[in-house]
C-alpha positions as CSV (number, residue, x, y, z in Angstrom):
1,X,-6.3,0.3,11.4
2,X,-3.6,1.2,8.6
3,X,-0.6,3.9,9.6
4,X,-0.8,6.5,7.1
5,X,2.4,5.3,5.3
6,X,0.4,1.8,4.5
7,X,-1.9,3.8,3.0
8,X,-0.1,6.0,1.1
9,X,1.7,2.9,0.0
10,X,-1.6,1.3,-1.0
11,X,-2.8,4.8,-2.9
12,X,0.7,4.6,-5.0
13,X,0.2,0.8,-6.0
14,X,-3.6,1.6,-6.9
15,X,-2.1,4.4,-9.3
16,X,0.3,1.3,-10.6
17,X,3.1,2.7,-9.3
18,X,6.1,-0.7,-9.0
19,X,7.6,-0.6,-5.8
20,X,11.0,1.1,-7.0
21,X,8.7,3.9,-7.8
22,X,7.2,4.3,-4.4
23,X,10.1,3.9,-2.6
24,X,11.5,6.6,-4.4
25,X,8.2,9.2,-4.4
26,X,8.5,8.4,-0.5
27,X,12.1,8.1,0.3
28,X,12.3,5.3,1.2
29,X,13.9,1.6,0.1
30,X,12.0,-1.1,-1.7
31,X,12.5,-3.1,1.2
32,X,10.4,-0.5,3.2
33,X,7.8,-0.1,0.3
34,X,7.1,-4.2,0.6
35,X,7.2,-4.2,4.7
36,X,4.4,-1.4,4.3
37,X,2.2,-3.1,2.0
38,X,2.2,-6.6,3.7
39,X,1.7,-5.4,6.8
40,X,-1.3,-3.8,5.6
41,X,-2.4,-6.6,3.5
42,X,-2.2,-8.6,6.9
43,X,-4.6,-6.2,8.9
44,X,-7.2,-6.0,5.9
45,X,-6.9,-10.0,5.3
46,X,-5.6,-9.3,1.6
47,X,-3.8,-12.1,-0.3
48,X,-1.3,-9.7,-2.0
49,X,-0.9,-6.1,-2.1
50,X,-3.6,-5.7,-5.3
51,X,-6.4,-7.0,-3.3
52,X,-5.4,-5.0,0.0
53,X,-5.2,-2.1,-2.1
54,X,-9.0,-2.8,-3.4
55,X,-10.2,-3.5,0.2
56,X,-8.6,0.1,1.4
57,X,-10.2,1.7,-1.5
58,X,-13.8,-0.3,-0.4
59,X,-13.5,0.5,2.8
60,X,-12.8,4.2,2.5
61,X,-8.9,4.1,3.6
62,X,-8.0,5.7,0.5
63,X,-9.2,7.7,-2.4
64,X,-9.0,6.5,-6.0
């Protein structure tokens, strides 16, 4: 359901990581960072990138 870069985006934001910080960890822009995590906020029907990142962490997607 979500590429493994959505979910290593959604690990980092469950870790409280801002998005500058991600994009940096991964190499890639903020713009990147925030494509990744509302694209996987769409599959898992998440308002926001919080509540995707709780629903990928319920549903086994990632560890905590």
């Amino acid at each position: 359901l979500l590429s493994p870069r959505e979910r290593e985006c959604l690990a980092w934001v469950g870790l409280g990581n801002t998005t500058q910080q991600i994009g940096d960890r991964m190499s890639i822009s903020d713009n990147t960072v925030n494509e990744y995590c509302v694209s996987a906020a769409k599959k898992l029907g998440a308002a926001n990138r919080t509540q995707a990142c709780a629903r990928a962490f319920l549903f086994g997607m990632i560890d905590s």
